[in-house]
C-alpha positions as CSV (number, residue, x, y, z in Angstrom):
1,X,86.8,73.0,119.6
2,X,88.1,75.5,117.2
3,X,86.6,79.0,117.1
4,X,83.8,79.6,114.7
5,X,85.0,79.7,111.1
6,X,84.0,81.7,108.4
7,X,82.7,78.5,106.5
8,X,80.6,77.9,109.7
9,X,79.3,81.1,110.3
10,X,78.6,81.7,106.1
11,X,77.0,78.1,105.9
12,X,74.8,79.0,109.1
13,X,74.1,82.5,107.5
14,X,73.0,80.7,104.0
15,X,70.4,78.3,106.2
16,X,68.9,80.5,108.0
17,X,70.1,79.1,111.2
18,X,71.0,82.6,112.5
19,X,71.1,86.1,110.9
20,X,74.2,88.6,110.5
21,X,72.7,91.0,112.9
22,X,72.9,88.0,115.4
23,X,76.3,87.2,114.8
24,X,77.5,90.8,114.6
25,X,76.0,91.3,117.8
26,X,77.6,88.3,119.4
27,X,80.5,89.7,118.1
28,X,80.0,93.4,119.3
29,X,79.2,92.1,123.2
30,X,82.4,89.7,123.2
31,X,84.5,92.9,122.7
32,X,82.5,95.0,125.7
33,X,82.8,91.5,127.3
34,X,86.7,90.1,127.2
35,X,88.2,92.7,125.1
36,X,89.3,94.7,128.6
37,X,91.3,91.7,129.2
38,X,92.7,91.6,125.5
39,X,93.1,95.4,124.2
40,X,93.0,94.2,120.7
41,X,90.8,97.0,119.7
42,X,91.4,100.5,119.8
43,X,87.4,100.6,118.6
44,X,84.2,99.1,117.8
45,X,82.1,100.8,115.1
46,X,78.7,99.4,116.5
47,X,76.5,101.3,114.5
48,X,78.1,100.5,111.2
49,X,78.5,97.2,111.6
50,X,74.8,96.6,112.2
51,X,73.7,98.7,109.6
52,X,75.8,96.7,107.2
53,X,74.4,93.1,108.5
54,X,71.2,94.5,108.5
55,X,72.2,94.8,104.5
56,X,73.6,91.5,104.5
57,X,70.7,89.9,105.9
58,X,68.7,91.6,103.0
59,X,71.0,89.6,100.6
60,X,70.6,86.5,102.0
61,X,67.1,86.4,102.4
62,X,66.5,88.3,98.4
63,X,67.9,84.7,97.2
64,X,70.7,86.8,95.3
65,X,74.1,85.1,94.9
66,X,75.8,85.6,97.9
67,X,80.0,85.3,98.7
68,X,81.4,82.6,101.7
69,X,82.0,86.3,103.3
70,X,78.2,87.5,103.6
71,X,77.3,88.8,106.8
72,X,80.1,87.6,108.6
73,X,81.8,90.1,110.8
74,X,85.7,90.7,110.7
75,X,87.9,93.4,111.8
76,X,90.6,95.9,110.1
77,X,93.9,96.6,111.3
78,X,94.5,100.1,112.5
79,X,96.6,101.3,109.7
80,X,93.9,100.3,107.3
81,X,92.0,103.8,106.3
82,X,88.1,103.3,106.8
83,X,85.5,106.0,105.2
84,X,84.2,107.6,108.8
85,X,86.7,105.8,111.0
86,X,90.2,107.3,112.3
87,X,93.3,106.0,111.5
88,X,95.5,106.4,114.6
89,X,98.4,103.6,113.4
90,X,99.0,102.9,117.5
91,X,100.6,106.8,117.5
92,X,99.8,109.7,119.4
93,X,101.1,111.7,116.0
94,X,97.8,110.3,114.0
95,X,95.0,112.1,114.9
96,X,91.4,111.3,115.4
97,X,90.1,113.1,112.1
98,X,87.6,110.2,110.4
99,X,89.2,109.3,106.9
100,X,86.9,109.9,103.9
101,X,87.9,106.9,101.7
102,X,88.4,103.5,102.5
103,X,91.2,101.0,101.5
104,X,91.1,99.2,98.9
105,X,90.8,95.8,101.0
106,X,88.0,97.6,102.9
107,X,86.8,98.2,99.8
108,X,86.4,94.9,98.6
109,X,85.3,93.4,101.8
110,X,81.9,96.0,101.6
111,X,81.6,95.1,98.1
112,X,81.8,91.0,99.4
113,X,79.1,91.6,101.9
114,X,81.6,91.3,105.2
115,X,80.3,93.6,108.6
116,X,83.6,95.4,109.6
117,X,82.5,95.5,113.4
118,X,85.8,97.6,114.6
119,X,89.5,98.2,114.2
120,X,92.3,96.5,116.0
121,X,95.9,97.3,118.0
122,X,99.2,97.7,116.1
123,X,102.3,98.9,117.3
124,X,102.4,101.7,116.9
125,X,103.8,102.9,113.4
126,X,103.5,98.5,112.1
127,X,107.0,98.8,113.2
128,X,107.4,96.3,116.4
129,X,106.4,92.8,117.2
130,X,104.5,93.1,120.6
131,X,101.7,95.4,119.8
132,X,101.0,96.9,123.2
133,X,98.7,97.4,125.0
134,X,97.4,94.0,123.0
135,X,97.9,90.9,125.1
136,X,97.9,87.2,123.9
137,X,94.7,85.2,125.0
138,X,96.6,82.3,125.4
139,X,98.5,83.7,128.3
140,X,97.6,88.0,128.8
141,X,100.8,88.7,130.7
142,X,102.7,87.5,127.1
143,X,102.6,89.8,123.3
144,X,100.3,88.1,121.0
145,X,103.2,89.3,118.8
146,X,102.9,92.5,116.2
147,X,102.5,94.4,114.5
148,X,98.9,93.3,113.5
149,X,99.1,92.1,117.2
150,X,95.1,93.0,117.5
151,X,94.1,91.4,115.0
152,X,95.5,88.0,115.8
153,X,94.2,88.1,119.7
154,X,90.8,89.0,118.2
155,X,90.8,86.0,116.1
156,X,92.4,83.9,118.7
157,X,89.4,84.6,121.0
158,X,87.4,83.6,118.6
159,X,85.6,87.4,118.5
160,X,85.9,87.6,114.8
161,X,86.8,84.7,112.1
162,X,89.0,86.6,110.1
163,X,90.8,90.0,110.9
164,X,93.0,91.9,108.1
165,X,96.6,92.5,109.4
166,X,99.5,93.9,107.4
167,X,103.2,92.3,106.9
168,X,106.7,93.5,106.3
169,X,108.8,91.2,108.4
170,X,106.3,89.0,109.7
171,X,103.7,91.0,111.3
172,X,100.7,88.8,109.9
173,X,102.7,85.1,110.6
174,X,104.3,86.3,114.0
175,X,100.5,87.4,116.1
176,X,99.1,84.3,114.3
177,X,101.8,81.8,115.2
178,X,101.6,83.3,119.1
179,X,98.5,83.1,119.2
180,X,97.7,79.7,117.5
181,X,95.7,80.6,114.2
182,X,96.3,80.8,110.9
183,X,97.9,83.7,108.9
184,X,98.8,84.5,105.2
185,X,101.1,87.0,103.7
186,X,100.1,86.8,100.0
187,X,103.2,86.8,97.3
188,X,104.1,90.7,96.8
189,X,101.6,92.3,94.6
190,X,98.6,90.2,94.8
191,X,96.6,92.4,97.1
192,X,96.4,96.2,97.1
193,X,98.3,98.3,99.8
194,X,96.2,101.5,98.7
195,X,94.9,103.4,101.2
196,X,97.1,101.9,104.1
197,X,99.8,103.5,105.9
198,X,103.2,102.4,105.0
199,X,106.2,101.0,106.5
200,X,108.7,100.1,104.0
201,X,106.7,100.3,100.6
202,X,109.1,97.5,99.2
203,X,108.4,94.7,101.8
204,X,104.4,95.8,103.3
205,X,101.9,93.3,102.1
206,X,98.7,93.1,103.5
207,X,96.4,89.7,103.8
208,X,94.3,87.5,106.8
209,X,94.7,86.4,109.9
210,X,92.1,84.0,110.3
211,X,91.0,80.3,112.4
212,X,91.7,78.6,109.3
213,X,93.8,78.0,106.1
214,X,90.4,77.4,104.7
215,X,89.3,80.9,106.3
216,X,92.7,83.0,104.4
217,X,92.0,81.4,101.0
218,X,88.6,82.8,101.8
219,X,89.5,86.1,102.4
220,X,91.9,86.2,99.4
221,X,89.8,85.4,96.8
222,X,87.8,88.6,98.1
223,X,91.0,90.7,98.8
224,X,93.1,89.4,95.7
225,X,93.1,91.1,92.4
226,X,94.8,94.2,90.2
227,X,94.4,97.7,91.8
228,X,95.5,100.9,89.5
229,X,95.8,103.1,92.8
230,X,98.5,99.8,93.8
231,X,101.0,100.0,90.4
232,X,103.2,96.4,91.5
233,X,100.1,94.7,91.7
234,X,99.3,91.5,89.6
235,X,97.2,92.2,86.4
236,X,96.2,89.0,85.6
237,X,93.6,87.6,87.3
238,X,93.6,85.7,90.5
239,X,93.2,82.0,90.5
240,X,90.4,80.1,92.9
241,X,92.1,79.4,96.2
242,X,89.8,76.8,97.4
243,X,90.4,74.5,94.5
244,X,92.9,72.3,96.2
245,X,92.2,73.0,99.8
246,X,91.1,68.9,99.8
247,X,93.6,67.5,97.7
248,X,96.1,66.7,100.4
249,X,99.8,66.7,100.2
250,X,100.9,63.1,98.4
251,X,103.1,63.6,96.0
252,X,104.4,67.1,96.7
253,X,108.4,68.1,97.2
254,X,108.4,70.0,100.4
255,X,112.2,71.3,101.5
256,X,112.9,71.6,104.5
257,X,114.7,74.3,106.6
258,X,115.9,73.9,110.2
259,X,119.3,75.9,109.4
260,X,120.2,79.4,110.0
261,X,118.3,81.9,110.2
262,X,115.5,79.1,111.0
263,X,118.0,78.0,113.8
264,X,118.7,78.3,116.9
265,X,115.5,77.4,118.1
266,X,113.6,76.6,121.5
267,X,113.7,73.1,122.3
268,X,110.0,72.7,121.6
269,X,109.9,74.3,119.0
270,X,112.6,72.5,117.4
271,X,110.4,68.5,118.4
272,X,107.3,70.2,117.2
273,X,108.5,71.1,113.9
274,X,110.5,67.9,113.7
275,X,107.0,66.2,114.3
276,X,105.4,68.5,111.8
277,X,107.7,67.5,109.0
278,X,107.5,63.8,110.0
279,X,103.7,63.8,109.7
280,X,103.6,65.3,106.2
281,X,105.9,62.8,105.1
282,X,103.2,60.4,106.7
283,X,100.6,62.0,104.3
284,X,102.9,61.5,101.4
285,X,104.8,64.8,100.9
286,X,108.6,64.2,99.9
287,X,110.8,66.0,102.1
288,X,114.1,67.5,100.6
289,X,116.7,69.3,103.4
290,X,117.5,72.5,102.3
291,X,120.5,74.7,103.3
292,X,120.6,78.5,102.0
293,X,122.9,80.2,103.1
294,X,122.7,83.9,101.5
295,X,119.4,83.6,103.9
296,X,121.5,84.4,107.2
297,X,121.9,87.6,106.1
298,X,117.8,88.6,106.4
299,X,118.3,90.2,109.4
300,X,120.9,93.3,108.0
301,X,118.8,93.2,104.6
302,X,115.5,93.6,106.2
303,X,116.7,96.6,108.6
304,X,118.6,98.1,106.7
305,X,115.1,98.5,104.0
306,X,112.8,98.9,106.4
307,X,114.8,102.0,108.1
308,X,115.4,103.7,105.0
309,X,112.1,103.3,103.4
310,X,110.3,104.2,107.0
311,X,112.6,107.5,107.7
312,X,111.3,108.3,104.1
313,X,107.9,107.9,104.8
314,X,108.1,109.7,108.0
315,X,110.4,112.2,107.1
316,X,107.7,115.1,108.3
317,X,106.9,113.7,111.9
318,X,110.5,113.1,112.3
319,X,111.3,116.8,111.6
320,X,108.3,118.4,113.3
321,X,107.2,116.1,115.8
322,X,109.8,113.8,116.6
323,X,108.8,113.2,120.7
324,X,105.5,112.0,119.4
325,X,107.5,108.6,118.2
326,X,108.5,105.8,121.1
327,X,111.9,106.2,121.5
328,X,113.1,102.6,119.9
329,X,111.5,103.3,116.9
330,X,112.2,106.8,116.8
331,X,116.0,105.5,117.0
332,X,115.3,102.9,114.2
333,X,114.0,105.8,111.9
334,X,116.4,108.7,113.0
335,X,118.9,105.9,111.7
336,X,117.3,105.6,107.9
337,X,118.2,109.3,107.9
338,X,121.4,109.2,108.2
339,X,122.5,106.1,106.4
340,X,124.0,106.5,103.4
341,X,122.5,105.6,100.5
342,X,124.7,103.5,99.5
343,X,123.5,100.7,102.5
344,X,120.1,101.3,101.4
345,X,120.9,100.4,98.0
346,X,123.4,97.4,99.0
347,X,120.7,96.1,101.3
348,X,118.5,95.8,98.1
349,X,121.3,93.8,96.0
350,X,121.2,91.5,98.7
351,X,117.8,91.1,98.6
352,X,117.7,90.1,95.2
353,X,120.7,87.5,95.9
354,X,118.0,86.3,98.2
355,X,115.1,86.2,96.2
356,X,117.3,84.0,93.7
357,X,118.7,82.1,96.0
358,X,115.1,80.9,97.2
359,X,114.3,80.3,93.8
360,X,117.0,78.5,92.7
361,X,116.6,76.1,95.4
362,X,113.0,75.6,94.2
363,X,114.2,74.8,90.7
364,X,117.0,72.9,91.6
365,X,115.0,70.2,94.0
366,X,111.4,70.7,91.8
367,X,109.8,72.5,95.5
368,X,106.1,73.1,95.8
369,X,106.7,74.8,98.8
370,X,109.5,75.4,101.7
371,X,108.8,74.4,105.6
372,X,110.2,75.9,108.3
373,X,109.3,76.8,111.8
374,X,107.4,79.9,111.7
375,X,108.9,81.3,114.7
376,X,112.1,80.0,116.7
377,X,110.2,81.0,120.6
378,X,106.8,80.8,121.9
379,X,104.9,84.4,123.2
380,X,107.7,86.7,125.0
381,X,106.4,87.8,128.3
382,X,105.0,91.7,128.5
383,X,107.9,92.9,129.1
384,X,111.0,89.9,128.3
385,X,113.8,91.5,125.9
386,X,115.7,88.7,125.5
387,X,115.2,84.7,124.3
388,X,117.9,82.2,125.4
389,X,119.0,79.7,123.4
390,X,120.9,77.2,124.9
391,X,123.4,80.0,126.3
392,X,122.8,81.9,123.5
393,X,120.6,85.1,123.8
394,X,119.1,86.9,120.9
395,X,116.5,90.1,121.6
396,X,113.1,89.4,121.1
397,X,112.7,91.0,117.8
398,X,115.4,89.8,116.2
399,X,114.3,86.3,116.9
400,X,110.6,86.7,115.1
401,X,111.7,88.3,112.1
402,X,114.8,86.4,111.1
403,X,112.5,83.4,110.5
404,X,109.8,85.4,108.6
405,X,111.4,88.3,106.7
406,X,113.3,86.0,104.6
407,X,109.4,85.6,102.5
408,X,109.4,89.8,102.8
409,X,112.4,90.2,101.2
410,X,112.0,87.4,98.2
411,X,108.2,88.5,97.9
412,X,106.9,84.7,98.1
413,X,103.8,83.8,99.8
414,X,104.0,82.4,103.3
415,X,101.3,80.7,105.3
416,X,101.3,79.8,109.3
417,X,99.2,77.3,110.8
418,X,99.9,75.8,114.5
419,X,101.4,72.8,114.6
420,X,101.7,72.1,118.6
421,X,102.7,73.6,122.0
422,X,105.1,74.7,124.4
423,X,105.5,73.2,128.0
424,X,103.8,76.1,129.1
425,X,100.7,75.9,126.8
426,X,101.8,78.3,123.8
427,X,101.0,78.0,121.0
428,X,104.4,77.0,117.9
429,X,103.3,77.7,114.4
430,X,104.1,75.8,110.9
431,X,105.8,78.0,108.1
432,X,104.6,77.1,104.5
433,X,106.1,79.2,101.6
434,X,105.5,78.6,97.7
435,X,106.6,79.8,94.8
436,X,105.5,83.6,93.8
437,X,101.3,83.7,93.1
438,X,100.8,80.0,94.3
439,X,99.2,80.6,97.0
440,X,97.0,77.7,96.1
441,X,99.5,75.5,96.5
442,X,100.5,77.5,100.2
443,X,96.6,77.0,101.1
444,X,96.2,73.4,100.5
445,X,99.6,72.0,102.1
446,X,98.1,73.8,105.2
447,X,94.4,72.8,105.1
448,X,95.8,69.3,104.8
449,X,97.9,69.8,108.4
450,X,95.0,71.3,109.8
451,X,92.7,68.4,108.2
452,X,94.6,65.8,109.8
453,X,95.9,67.3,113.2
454,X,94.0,68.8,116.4
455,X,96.1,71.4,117.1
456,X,94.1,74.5,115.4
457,X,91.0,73.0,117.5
458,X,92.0,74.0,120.5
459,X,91.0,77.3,122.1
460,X,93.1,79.7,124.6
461,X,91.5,80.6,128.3
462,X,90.8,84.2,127.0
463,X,88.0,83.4,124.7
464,X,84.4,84.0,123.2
465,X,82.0,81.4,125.4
């Protein structure tokens, strides 16, 4: 049995079968309880969090329209500013001054009536894919990926139904593929980055990791919408994601891609997503192979942004407090320094030959939406720094994000949703990309796999009772 949904918990809330204060506390005791085992929160704002479903259950019982989002609690990623709460970004350089402002998201999730109940592991600086000292619930001696690696073991574990992560090569789609929920990086623009710490400003997008696709089109319609403080985002209003979350798949062109950078991949992966693709063409989807190949250059594009843009940003703790930065990524921004400009502004031509590359291939076939494996490899042990493939090895990093930065660098939206398991019990995730703001299209592919498979049902050992 899948872990309580937001549509569960907000339909209970709305009959009166429990109370937000309930919920929030059951939530607030399953982090004293498992959350020593997990690490996905660097802290738990108790008395917050029951003073805002003590609110919520004041709304609820008024009879005043009330959002699916009402009194259920969720949780923030730590680079997410929240009025009274630090910001620490997984960084000894951050200090533990409360911020005096919220995010916009945070913002929007008050306004909706949500009970932020704590704020969750990154690695440190959003920059990483393991999030330590986060562990996977499916397995805790493996990463439940980064950098909004908190986030997805909290969800995983079924102590929160939705938590906010953050995404610039994948850090939203890689914790929520490893850990076997769903997770949505929203097309480029549609939700405001205000008041969240940057990475690369070009590629960061923030949306939900959550149990469900139904959960993420959810949380959009709350987190969706034009911000001033947030200049590239979209001014025209956002659309209702739930509208098509029943309509199924029949009739839509889905391409496929199993090439590079989608390939090499573990062997079960590889029959998982085969099995994946089969059973939407079962539901009626046509599938249409795709080939790109301007996409195997992600890997040098996305680097070569995200190290300019990130030496940029951290240009100050790089002069004045460089020991304060692990040494990898320290290495990674001391490069963005020195690179002449010239790479920085050749990796952003590429990008662009990227972007229309992807889009060409959705005119040219009439796409509604790409598939590909989310991620080539299951959870990487604690402390694994290599994936083989076959007699080919690859680091661990570079294998996550050269199957999800691709949707960074061309700005699309990208869904994940499990679709099956290792050999070993880990979770393998289901990549679903549409065309820029059609996320309702994204949204209802993936309710439709979830709708007619079990895999997002099941629950790992490291979980909320």
């Amino acid at each position: 049995m899948r872990p309580r949904s937001i549509a569960q918990i907000s339909q209970q809330l709305r009959e009166g079968a429990t109370t937000s204060v309930e919920v929030t506390r059951q939530a607030l005791d399953a982090i004293d309880r498992i959350d020593n085992r997990l690490n996905a929160f660097v802290l738990a704002d108790r008395e917050g969090a029951i003073r805002a479903a003590e609110q919520a259950d004041r709304v609820l019982s008024s009879g005043n329209a009330a959002g699916p989002l009402t009194g259920v609690p969720v949780a923030i990623k730590d680079i997410i500013h929240m009025d009274g709460l630090p910001t620490r970004c997984g960084s000894p350089a951050y200090p533990d001054t409360p911020r005096d402002q919220d995010a916009a998201v945070v913002s929007r999730l008050r306004e909706a009536g949500a009970v932020m109940v704590g704020k969750t592991t990154t690695h440190e600086l959003a920059c990483g894919v393991s999030s330590p000292p986060a562990a996977n619930p499916w397995d805790t001696a493996r990463v439940p990926g980064g950098s909004s690696g908190g986030s997805g073991a909290a969800v995983a574990a079924g102590v929160v139904p939705m938590a906010l992560g953050s995404d610039t090569g994948g850090s939203i789609r890689i914790p929520a593929s490893v850990c076997g929920i769903a997770g949505l990086k929203p097309t480029f623009g549609r939700v405001s980055r205000a008041g969240v710490e940057t990475l690369a400003w070009s590629l960061d997008h923030i949306g939900p990791l959550a149990a469900t696709a139904e959960d993420c089109a959810a949380a959009l319609q709350v987190l969706a919408g034009h911000d001033p403080a947030d200049p590239p985002t979209e001014p025209s209003p956002p659309p209702d994601y739930s509208i098509q979350l029943g309509q199924g798949v029949d009739g839509l062109r889905l391409g496929i891609m199993a090439t590079p950078p989608f390939s090499p991949m573990q062997e079960d992966v590889e029959h998982a997503f085969r099995a994946a693709v089969e059973h939407l063409e079962g539901l009626g989807a046509a599938v249409v192979p795709l080939d790109i190949p301007e996409l195997t250059f992600t890997l040098e594009t996305e680097f070569a942004i995200v190290a300019s843009e990130a030496a940029a940003y951290h240009r100050r703790l790089l002069r004045e407090s460089p020991e304060l930065i692990s040494p990898g990524i320290r290495e990674l921004f001391a490069i963005g320094t020195i690179m002449p400009s010239a790479h920085y502004l050749k990796g952003l031509g590429t990008r662009r030959i990227i972007r229309d590359a992807l889009r060409r291939a959705f005119d040219r076939d009439r796409l509604d939406a790409v598939i590909t494996p989310t991620l080539p490899a299951t959870a990487a042990l604690a402390d694994q720094e290599m994936f083989d493939y076959g007699g080919m090895e690859e680091d661990v990093t570079s294998s996550y994000v050269r199957t999800t930065a691709p949707f960074n660098l061309s700005g699309q939206p990208a869904l994940t949703v499990p679709c099956g398991f290792d050999r070993e019990g880990l979770p393998i995730g289901l990549q679903i990309a549409g065309r820029p703001f059609d996320e309702v299209t994204v949204l209802r592919i993936g309710a439709a796999y979830e709708a007619t498979t079990t895999w997002s049902e099941r629950r790992p050992p490291v979980r909320v009772k």
